[in-house]
C-alpha positions as CSV (number, residue, x, y, z in Angstrom):
1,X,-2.8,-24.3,10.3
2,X,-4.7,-21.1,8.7
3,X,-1.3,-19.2,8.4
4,X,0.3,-17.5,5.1
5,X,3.9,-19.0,4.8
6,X,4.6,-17.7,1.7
7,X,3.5,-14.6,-1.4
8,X,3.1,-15.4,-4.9
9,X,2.2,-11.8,-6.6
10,X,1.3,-11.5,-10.2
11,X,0.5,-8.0,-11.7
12,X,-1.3,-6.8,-14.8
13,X,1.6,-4.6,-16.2
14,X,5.0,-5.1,-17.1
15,X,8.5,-2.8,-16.3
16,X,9.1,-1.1,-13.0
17,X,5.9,-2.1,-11.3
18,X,6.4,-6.3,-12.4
19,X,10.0,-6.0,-11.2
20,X,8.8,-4.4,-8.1
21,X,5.9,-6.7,-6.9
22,X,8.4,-9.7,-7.9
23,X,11.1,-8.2,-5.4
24,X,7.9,-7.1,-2.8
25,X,6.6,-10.5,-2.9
26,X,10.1,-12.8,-1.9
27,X,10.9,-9.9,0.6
28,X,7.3,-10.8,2.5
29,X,7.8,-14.4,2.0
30,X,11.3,-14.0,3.9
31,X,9.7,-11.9,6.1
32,X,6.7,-14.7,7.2
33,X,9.5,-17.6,7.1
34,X,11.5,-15.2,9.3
35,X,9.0,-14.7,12.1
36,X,7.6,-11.2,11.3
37,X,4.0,-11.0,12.2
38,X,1.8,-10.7,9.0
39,X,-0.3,-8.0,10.5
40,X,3.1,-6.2,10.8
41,X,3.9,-6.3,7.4
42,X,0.5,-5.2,6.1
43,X,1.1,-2.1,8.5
44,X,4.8,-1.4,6.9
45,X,3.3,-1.4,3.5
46,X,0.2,0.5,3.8
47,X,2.6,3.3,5.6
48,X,4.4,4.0,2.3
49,X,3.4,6.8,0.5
50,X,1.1,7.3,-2.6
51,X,2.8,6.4,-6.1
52,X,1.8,9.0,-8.7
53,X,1.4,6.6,-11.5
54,X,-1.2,4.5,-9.8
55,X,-2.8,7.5,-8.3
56,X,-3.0,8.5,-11.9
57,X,-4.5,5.5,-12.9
58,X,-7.1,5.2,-10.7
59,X,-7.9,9.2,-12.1
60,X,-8.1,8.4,-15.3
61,X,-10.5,5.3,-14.2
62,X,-8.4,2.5,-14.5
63,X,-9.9,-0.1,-12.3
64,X,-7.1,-1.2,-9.6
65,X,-7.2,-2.7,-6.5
66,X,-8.1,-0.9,-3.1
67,X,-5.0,1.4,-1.9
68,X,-3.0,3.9,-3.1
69,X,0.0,2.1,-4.1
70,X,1.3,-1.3,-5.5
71,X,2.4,-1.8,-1.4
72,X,-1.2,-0.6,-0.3
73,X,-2.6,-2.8,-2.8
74,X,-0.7,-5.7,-1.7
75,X,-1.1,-5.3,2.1
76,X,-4.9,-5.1,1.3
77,X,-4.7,-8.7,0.1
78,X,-2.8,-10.4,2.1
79,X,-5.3,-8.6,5.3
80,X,-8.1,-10.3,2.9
81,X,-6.4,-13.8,2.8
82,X,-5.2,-14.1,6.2
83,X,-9.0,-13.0,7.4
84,X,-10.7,-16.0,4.5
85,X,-7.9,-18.3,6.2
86,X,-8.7,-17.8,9.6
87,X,-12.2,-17.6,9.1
88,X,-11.5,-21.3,6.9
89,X,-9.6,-22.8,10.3
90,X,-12.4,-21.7,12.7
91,X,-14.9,-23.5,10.7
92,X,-16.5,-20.7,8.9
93,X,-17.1,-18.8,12.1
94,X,-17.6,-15.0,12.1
95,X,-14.6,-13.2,12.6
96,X,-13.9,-10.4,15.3
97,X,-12.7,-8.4,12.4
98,X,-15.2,-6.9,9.9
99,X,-13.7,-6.6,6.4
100,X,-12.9,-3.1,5.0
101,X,-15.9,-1.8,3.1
102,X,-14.3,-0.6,-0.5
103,X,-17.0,2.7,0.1
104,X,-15.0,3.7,2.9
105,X,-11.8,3.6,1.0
106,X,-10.2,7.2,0.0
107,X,-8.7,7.3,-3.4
108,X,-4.7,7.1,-1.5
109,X,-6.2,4.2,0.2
110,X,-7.0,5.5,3.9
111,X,-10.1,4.4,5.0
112,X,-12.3,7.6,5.5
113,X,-14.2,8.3,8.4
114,X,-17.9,10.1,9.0
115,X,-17.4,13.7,10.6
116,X,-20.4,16.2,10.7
117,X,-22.6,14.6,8.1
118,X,-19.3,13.9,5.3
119,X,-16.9,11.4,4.9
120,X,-13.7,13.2,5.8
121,X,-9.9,11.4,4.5
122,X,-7.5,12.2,7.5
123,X,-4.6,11.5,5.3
124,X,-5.1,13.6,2.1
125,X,-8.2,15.9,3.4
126,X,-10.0,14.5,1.2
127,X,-14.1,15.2,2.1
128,X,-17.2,13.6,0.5
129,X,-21.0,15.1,1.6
């Protein structure tokens, strides 16, 4: 039916970060089987706050994916899938929502927006001319 029922999350690391997305990934599949809206649990996870060693990462150019946490990164693609699964049981149709341009993205994984000729970053102050 176009619906995730279940999270399967492999990392490129190992330690604190594989232990974590093993625990983050049955506590969203619980979540789903349990009734909780996806697009509620991609809100609850890109609320959590910046993690300084992926923040760090992506400084020192490590090429991660979008957010500014393992959580952020996560709820980023699950939004993804549940947008190519939609747009899969709708027969390819557009959908209403537009995916998040990576451009747009600040660095702790708020999407930015234009204010008086810059990209501004609401969340960290971030500002790009």
């Amino acid at each position: 039916n176009g619906e995730i029922i279940e999270t399967f999350i492999t990392t490129g690391s190992d330690g604190g970060c594989l232990v974590y997305t093993e625990a983050a990934s049955r506590m969203i599949s619980l979540a789903i089987r349990g009734g909780i809206a996806v697009e509620e649990i991609v809100e609850q996870l890109l609320s959590t706050h910046s993690c300084p060693a992926y923040m760090l990462a992506k400084g020192k150019g490590r090429k991660l994916s979008p957010g500014k946490s393992c959580a952020s990164a996560i709820a980023y693609k699950i939004a993804e899938i549940k947008d190519m699964l939609k747009q899969e049981c709708n027969g390819s149709q557009k959908s209403t929502e537009e995916p998040i341009d990576p451009s747009l993205l600040c660095e702790c994984g708020v999407i930015m927006e234009r204010a008086e000729g810059c990209m501004v970053c609401r969340n960290c102050g971030y500002s790009k001319c």
